[in-house]
N, C-alpha and C positions, 0 to 999 in steps of 0.2 A: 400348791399355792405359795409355798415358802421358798420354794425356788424361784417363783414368775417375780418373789420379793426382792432376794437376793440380785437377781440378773437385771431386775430395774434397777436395782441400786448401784450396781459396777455402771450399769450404762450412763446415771448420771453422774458418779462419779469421774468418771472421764469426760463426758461430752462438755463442760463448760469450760474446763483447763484446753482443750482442745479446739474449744470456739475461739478463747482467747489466742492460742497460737495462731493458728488458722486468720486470725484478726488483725491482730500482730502483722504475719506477713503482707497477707494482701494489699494494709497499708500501708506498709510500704512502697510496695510497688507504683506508689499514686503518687508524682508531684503533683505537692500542694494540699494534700490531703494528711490531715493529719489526727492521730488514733488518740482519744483521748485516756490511758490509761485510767481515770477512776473511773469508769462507766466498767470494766472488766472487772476481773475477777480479785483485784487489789482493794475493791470495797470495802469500806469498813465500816458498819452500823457500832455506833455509842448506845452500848444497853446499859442500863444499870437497874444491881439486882439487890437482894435485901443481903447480899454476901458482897452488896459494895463493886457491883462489874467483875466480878473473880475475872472471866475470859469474857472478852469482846466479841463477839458475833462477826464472824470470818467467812468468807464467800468458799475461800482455797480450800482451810479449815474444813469446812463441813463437805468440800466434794470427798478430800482424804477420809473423814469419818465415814460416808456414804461407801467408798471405798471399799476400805478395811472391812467395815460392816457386812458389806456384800460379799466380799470376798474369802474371809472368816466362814460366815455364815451358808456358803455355797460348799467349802472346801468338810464341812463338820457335817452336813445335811443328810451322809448316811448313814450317822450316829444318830440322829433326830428319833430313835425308833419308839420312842414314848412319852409322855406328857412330861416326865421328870427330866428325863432326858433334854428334848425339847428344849423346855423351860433354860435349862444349863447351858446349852450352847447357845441357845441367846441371848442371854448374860452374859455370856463370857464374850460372844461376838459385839454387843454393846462395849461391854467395858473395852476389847481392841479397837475401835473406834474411836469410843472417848479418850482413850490413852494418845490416840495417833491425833485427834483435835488437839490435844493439851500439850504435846511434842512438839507440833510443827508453829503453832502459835508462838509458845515461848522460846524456843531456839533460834526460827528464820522470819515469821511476821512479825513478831514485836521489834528486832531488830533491825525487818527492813523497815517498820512504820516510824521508829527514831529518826532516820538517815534520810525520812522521804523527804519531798520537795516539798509537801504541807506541811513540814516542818519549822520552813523558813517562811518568816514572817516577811511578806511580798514587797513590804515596803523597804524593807534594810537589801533588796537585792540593786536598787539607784543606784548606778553609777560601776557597777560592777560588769569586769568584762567578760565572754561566755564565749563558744565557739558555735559556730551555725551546723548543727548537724543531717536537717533537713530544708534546704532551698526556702528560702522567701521571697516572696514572686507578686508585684506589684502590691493588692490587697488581701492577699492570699496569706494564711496563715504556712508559717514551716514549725521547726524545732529547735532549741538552742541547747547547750551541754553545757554544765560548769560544775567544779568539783565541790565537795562539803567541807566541812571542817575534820573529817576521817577519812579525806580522801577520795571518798567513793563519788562516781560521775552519778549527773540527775541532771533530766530535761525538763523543761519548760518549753507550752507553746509560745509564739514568737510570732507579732508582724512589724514591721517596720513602723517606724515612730510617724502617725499622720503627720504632726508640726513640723515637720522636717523630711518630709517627704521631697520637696524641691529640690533637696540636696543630696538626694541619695539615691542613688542606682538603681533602677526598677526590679532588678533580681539582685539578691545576696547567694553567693552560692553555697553550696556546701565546705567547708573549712576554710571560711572565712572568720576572724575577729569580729566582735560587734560590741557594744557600749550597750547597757539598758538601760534607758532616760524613763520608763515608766513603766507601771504595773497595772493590772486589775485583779484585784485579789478574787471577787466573785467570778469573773472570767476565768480566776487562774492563767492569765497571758502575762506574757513581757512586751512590750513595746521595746525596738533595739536602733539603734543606727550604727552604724558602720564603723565611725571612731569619735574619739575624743574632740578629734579636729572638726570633724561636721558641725557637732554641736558649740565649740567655740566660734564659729562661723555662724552659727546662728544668733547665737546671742550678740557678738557683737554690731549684726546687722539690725538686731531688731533695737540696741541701743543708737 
C-alpha cells in the first residue's frame, strides 16, 4: 500500500507542472489564443494562519513536496521493515518534502511573485510603451512584453483599444511598439494602440 502511495505521489507530482508545459506550448501554437498564466500552476492562494501566513499555499510548492515525498519515500521503502522503522522514514520523507516546499517558495516563488505582473498596479501601466509578443488580431486578444523596474520581462494580455479602433490596423503584429491607453484590472487586460500619434489623432478629432 505504501508504494501504490508513494508512485501516486511522484505521479502527481509531475503531472501538473507537466500540464502546465504541455499548456504553455500548445498555446502557443494558436493565433489569437491566448494562455492565461494564473489559471496554471503560478496560483497563489492568500492563507493565513495563527503563525501569521508563515508560507502561502503554492500550487509548484506542493507538487515539489508531493515530489520529494514520493520519491524519498519510494527510494527508503526497503527499509520500511517495521512499525518503528516505518514510522522514521516517513518522517524523515515528510520533513524532505516540507524542506523542498520551504526551499522553492522562499528562493524562486516568492521572488518570482515580487516581479510579477500582479504586482503592478494596472492603473500606473497608461501611457506606457510595451512590445507585442503575441499578434492582436481585430477583437482577438494577443500578448504584450514590457520590462519591470529589475529588468525582468512580464506579459500582459492585450486587445486593441475599441475607441480607437478606426485608427488602427486590424492586426498588430508580433514585434511591433504599442501605447497602452487602458486597463482592466479584473480582466487583468491592456487595451494598446499602436503609437502615440494614433491617440493624438484622436483626441484632436474628437476636439
Amino acid at each position: 500500500m505504501l508504494q501504490n502511495i508513494f508512485l501516486l505521489c511522484i505521479l502527481l507530482g509531475i503531472s501538473v507542472p507537466l500540464l502546465n508545459l504541455l499548456t504553455g506550448w500548445f498555446g502557443g501554437m494558436f493565433g489569437g489564443v491566448c494562455v492565461d498564466v494564473d489559471i496554471d500552476v503560478d496560483v497563489h492562494v492568500s492563507t493565513s494562519t495563527s503563525a501569521g501566513g508563515f508560507i502561502p499555499f503554492n500550487f509548484m510548492c506542493l507538487c515539489l513536496f508531493l515530489l520529494t515525498f514520493g520519491a524519498s519515500g519510494q527510494a527508503t521503502l526497503h527499509l520500511m521493515t517495521n512499525p518503528l522503522s516505518t514510522a522514521l522514514f516517513l518522517a524523515l520523507s515528510l520533513f524532505l518534502g516540507g524542506l523542498a516546499y520551504f526551499l522553492l517558495y522562499k528562493l524562486l516563488i516568492k521572488r518570482l511573485k515580487e516581479s510579477d505582473a500582479s504586482a503592478f498596479s494596472y492603473q500606473c501601466l497608461n501611457g506606457k510603451t510595451a512590445e507585442v509578443t503575441l499578434t492582436i488580431s481585430g477583437d482577438s486578444m494577443g500578448t504584450i512584453s514590457m520590462h519591470d523596474s529589475t529588468g525582468a520581462a512580464i506579459s500582459f494580455r492585450a486587445k486593441r483599444d475599441p475607441d480607437l479602433a478606426k485608427w488602427l490596423p486590424d492586426t498588430i503584429k508580433k514585434g511591433e511598439s504599442v501605447v497602452i491607453t487602458g486597463t482592466d484590472a479584473e480582466e487583468k487586460l491592456c487595451y494598446v494602440a499602436v503609437s502615440l500619434g494614433e491617440i493624438i489623432k484622436h483626441k484632436m478629432g474628437e476636439a
